[in-house]
Biotite code that builds the C-alpha atoms (Angstrom):
import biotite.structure as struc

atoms = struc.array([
    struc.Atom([-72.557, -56.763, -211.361], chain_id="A", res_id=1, res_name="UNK", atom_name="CA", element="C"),
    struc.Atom([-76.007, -58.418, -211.305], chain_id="A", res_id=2, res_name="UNK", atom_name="CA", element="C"),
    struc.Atom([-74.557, -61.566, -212.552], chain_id="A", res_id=3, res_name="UNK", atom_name="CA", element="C"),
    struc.Atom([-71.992, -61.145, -209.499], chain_id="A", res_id=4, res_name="UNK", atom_name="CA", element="C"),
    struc.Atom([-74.585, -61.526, -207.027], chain_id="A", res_id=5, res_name="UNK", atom_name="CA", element="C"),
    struc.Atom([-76.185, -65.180, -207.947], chain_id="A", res_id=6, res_name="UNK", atom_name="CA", element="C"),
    struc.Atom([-72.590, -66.462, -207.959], chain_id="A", res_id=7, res_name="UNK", atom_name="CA", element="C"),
    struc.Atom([-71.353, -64.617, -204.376], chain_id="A", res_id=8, res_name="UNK", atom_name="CA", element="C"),
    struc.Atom([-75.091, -66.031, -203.116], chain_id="A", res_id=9, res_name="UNK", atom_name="CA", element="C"),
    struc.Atom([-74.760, -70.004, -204.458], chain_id="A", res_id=10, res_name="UNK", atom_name="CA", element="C"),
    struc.Atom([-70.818, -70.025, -202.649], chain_id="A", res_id=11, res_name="UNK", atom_name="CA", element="C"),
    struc.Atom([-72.612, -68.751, -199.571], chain_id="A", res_id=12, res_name="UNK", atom_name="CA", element="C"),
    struc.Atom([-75.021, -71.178, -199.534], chain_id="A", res_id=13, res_name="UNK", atom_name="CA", element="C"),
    struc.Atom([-72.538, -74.171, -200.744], chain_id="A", res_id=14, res_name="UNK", atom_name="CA", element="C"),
    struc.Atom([-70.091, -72.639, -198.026], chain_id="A", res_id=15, res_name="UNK", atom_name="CA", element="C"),
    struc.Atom([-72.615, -73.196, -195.094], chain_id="A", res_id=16, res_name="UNK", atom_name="CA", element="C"),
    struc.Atom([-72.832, -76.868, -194.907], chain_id="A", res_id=17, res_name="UNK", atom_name="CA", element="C"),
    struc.Atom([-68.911, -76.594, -194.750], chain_id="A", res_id=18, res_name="UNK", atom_name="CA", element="C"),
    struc.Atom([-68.844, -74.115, -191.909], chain_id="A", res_id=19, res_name="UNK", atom_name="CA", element="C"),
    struc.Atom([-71.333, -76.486, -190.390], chain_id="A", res_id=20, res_name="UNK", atom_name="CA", element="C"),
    struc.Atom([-69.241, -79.907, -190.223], chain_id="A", res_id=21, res_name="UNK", atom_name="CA", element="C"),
    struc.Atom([-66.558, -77.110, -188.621], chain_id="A", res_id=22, res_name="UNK", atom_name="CA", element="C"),
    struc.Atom([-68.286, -75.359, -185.923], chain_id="A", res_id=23, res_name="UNK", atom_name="CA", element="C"),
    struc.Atom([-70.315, -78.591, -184.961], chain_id="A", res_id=24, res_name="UNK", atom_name="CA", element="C"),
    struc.Atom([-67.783, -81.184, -186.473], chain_id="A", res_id=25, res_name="UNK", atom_name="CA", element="C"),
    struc.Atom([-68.156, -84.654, -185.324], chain_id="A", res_id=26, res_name="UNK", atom_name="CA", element="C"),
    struc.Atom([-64.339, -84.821, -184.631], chain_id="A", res_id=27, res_name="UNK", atom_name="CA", element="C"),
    struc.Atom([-65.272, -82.920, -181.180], chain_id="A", res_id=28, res_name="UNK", atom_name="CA", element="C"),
    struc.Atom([-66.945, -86.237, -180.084], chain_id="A", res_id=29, res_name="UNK", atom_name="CA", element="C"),
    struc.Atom([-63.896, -88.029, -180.717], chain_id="A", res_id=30, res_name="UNK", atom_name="CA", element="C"),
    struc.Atom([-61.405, -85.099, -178.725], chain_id="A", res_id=31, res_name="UNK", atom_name="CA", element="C"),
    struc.Atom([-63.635, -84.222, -176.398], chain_id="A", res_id=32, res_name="UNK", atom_name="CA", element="C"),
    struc.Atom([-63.668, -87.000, -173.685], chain_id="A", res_id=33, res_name="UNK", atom_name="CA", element="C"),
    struc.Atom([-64.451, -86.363, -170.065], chain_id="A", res_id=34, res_name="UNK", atom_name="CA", element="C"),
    struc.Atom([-62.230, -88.378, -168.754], chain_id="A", res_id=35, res_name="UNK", atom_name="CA", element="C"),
    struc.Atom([-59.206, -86.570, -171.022], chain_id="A", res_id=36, res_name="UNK", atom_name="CA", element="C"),
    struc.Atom([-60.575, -83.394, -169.563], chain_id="A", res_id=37, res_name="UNK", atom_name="CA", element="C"),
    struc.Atom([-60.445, -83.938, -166.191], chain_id="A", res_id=38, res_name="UNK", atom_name="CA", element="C"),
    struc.Atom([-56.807, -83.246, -166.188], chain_id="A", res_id=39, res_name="UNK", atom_name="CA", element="C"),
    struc.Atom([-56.688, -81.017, -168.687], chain_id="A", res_id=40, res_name="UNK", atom_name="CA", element="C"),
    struc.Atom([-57.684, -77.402, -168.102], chain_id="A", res_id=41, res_name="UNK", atom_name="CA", element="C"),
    struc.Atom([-57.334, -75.865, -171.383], chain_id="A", res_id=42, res_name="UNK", atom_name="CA", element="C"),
    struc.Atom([-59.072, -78.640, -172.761], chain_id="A", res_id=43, res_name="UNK", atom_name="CA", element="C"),
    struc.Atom([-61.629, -78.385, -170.864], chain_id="A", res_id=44, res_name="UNK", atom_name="CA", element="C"),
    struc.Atom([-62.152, -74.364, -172.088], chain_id="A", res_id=45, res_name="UNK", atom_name="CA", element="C"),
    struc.Atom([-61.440, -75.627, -175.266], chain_id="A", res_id=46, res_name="UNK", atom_name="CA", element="C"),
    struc.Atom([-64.325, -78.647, -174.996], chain_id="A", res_id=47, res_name="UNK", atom_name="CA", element="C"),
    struc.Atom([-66.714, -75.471, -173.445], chain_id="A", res_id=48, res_name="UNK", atom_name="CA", element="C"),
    struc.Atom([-65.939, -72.948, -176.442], chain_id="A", res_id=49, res_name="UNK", atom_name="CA", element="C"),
    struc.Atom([-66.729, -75.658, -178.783], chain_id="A", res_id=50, res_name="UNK", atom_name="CA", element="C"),
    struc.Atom([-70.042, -76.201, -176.900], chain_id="A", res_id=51, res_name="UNK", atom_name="CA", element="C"),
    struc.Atom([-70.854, -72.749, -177.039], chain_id="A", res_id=52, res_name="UNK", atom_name="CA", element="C"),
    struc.Atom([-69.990, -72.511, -180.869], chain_id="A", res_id=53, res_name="UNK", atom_name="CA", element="C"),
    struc.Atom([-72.038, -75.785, -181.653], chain_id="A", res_id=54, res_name="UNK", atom_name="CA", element="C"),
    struc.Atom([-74.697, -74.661, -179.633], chain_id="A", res_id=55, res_name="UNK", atom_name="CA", element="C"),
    struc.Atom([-75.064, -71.402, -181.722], chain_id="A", res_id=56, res_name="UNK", atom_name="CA", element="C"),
    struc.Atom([-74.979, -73.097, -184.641], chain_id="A", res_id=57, res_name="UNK", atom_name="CA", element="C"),
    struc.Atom([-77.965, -75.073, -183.355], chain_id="A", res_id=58, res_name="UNK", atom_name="CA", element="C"),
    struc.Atom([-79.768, -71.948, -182.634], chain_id="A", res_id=59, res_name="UNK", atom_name="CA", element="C"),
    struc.Atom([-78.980, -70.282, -185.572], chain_id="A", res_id=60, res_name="UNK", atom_name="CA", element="C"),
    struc.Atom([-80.345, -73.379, -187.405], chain_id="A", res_id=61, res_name="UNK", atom_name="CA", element="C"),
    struc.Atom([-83.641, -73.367, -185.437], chain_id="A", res_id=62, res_name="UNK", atom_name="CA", element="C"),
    struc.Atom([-83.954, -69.950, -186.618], chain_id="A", res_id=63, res_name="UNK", atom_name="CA", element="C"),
    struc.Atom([-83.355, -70.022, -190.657], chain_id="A", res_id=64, res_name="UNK", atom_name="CA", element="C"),
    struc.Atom([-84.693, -73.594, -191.219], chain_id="A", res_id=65, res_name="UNK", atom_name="CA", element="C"),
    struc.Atom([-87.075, -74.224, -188.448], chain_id="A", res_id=66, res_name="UNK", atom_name="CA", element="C"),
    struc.Atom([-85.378, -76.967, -187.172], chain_id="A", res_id=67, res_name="UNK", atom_name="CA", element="C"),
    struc.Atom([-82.409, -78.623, -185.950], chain_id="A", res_id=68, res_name="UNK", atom_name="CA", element="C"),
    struc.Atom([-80.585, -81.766, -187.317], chain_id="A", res_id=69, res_name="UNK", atom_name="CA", element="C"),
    struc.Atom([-80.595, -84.639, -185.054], chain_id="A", res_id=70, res_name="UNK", atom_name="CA", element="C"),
    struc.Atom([-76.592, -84.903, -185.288], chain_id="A", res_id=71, res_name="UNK", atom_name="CA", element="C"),
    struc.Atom([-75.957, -81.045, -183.467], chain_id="A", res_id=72, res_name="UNK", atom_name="CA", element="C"),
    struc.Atom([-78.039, -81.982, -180.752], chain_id="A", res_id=73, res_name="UNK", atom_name="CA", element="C"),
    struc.Atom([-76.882, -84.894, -180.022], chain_id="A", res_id=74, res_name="UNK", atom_name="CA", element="C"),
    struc.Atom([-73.474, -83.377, -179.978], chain_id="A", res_id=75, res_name="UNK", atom_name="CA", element="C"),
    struc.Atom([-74.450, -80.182, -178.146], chain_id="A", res_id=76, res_name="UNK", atom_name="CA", element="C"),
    struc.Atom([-76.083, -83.033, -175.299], chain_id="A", res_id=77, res_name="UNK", atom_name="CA", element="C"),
    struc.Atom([-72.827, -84.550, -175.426], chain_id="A", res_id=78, res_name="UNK", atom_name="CA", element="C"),
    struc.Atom([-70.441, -82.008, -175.256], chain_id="A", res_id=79, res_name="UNK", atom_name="CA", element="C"),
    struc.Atom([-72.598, -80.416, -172.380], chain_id="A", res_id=80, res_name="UNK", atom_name="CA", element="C"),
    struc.Atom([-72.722, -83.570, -170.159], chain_id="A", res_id=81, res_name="UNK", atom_name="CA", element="C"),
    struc.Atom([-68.614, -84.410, -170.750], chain_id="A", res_id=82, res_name="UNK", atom_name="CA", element="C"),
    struc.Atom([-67.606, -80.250, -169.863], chain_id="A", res_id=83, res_name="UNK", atom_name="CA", element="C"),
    struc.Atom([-69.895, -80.362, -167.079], chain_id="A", res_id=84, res_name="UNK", atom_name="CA", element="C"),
    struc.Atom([-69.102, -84.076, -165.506], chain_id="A", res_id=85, res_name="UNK", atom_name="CA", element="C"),
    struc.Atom([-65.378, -83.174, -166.127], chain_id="A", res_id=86, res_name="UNK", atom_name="CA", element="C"),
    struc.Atom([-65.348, -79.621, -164.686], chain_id="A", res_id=87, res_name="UNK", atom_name="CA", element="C"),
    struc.Atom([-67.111, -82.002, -161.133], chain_id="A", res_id=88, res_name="UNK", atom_name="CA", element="C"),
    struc.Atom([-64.880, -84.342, -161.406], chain_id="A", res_id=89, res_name="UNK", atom_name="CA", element="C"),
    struc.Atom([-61.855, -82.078, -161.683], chain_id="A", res_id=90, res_name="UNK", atom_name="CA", element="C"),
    struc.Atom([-63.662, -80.049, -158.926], chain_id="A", res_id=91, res_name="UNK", atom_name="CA", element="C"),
    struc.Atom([-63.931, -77.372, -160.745], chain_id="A", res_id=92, res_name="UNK", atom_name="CA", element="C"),
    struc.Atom([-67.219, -75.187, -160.691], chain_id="A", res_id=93, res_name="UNK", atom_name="CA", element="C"),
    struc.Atom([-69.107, -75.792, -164.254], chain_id="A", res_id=94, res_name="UNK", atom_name="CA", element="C"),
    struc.Atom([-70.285, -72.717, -165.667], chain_id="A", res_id=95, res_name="UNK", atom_name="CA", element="C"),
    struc.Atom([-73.335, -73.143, -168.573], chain_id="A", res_id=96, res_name="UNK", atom_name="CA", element="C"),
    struc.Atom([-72.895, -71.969, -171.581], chain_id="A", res_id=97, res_name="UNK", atom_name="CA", element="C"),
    struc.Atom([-75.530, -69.269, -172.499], chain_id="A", res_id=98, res_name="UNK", atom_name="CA", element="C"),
    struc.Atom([-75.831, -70.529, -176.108], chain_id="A", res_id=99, res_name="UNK", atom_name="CA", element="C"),
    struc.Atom([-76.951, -73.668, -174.611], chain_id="A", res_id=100, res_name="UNK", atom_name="CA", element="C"),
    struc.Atom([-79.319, -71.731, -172.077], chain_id="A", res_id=101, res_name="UNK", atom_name="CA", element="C"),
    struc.Atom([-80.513, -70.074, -174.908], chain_id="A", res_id=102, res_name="UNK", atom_name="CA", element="C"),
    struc.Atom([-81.241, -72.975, -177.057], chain_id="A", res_id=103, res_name="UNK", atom_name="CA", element="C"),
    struc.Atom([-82.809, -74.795, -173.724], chain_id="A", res_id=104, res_name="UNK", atom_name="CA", element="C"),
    struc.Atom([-85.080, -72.128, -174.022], chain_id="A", res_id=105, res_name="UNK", atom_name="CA", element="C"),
    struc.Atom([-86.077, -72.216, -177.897], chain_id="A", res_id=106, res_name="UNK", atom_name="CA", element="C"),
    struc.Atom([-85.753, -75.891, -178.156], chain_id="A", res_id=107, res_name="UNK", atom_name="CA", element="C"),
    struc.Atom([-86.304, -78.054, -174.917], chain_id="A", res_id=108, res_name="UNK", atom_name="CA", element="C"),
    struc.Atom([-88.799, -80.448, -176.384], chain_id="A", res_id=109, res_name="UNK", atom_name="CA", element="C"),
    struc.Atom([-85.820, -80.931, -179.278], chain_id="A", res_id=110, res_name="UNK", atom_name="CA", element="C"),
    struc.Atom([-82.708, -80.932, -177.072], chain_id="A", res_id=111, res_name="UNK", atom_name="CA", element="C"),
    struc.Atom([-83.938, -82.563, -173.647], chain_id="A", res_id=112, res_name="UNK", atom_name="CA", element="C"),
    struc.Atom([-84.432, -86.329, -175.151], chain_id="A", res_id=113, res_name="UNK", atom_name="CA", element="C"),
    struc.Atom([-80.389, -85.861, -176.410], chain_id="A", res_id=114, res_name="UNK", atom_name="CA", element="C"),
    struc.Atom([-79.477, -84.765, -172.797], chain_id="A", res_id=115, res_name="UNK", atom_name="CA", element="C"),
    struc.Atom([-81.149, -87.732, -171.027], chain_id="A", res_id=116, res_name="UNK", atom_name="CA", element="C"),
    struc.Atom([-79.753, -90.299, -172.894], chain_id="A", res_id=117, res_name="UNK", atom_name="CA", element="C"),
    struc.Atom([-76.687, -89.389, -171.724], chain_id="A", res_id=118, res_name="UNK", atom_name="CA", element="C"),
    struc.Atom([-74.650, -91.490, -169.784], chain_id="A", res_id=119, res_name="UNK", atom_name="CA", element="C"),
    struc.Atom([-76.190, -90.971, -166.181], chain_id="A", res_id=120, res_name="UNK", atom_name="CA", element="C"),
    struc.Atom([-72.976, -89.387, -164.743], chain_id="A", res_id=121, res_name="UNK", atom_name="CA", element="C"),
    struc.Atom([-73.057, -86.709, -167.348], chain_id="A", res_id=122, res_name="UNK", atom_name="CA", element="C"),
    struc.Atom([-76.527, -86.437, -167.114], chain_id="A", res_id=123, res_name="UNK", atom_name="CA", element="C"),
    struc.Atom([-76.696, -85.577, -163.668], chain_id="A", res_id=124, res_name="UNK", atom_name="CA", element="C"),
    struc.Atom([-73.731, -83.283, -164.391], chain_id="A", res_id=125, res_name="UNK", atom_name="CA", element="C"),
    struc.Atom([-75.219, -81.315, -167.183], chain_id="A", res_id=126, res_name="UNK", atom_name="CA", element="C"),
    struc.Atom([-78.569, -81.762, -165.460], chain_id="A", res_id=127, res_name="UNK", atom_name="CA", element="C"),
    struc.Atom([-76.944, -80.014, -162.416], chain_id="A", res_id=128, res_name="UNK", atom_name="CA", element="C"),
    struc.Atom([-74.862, -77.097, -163.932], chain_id="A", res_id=129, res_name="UNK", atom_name="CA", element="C"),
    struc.Atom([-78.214, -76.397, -165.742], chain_id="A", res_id=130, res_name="UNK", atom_name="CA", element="C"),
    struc.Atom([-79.959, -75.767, -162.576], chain_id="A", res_id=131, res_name="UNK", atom_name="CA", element="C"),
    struc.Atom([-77.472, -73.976, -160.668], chain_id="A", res_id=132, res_name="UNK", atom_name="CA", element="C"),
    struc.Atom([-77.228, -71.233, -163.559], chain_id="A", res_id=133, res_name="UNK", atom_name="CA", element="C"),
    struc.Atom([-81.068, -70.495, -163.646], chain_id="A", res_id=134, res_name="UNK", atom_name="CA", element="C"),
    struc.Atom([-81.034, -70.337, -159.783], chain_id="A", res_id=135, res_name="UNK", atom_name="CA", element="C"),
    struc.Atom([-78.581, -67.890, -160.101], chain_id="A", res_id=136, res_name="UNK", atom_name="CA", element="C"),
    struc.Atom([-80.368, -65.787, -163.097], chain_id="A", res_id=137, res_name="UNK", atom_name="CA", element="C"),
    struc.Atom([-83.337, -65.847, -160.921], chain_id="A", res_id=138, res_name="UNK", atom_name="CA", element="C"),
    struc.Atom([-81.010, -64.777, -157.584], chain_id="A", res_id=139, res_name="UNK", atom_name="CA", element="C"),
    struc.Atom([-82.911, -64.270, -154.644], chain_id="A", res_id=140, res_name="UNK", atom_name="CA", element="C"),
    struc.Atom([-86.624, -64.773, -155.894], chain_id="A", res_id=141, res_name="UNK", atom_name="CA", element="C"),
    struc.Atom([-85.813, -67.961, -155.902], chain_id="A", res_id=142, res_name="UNK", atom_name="CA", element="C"),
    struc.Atom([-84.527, -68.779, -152.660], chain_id="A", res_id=143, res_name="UNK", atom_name="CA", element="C"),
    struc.Atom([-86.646, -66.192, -150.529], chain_id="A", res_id=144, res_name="UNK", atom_name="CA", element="C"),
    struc.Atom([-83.949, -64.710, -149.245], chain_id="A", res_id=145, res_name="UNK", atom_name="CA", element="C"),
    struc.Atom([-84.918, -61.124, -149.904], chain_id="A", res_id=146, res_name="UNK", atom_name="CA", element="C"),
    struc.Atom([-83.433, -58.829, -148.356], chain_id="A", res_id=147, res_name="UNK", atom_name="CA", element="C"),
    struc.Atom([-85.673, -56.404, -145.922], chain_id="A", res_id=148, res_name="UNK", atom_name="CA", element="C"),
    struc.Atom([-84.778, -53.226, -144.244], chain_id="A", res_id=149, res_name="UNK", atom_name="CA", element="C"),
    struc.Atom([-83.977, -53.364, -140.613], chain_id="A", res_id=150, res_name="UNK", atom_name="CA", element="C"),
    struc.Atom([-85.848, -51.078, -138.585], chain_id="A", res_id=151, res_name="UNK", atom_name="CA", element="C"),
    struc.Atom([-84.042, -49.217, -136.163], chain_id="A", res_id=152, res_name="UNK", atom_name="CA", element="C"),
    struc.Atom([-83.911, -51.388, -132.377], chain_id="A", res_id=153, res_name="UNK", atom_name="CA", element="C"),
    struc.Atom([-84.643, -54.690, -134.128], chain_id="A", res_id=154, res_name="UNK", atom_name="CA", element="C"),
    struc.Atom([-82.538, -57.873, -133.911], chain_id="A", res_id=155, res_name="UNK", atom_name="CA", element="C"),
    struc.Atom([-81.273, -59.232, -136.929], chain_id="A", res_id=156, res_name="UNK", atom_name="CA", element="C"),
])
């Protein structure tokens, strides 16, 4: 049994790199196009599922090694820009994905240089959809639109 366990632990740890080049695999890059998606509904929840599992990956990374390759976030920037620009473009409302909220918020100083050198119209895009979701996480704080309670007589 004890010699079990260094075998089942090297196969994990040969296995990872694997499941690596298939949650993040550079082949996305290639299906993924925005202009493809704009048409395309289902690929377009496709692209957005394999932004969410690529940017899991990425945080998942962060957390056992400390870091993130260069590759995932340049894919996770690119994958974000081309959902959100083609979810616009096929006026559609982009949602963000909270893996990539989440990895925003653990690795901005990592992640942000990937996003801006995006192509400017997927920038903007990603840029955008990024925004509008932490408006609406912070809801009405962040307007001022608070609600107060009418007193009795008053207009509203």
């Amino acid at each position: 049994m004890r010699a079990l366990v260094p075998a089942l632990l090297a196969a994990f740890l040969l296995a990872a790199p694997v499941a690596a080049q298939e949650t993040c695999a550079p082949s996305h890059l290639d299906r993924f196009k925005a202009d493809a998606m704009v048409a395309d509904a289902d690929m377009r929840a496709e692209a957005q599922a394999a932004l969410e599992a690529c940017a899991a990956f990425a945080q998942e990374q962060q957390r056992n090694a400390g870091e993130i390759e260069e590759r995932v976030l340049a894919q996770v920037a690119a994958l974000a820009g081309r959902t959100a620009y083609a979810a616009y473009a096929a006026d559609d409302i982009p949602h963000a994905s909270p893996a990539l909220i989440g990895l925003l918020v653990t690795s901005f100083r990592a992640l942000y240089p990937h996003l801006r050198a995006l192509p400017e119209d997927e920038n903007a895009a990603a840029m955008r959809t990024i925004v509008f979701h932490l408006v609406e996480q912070a809801g009405p704080r962040a307007t001022g639109s608070i609600r107060t309670p009418q007193t009795e007589g008053s207009r509203p």
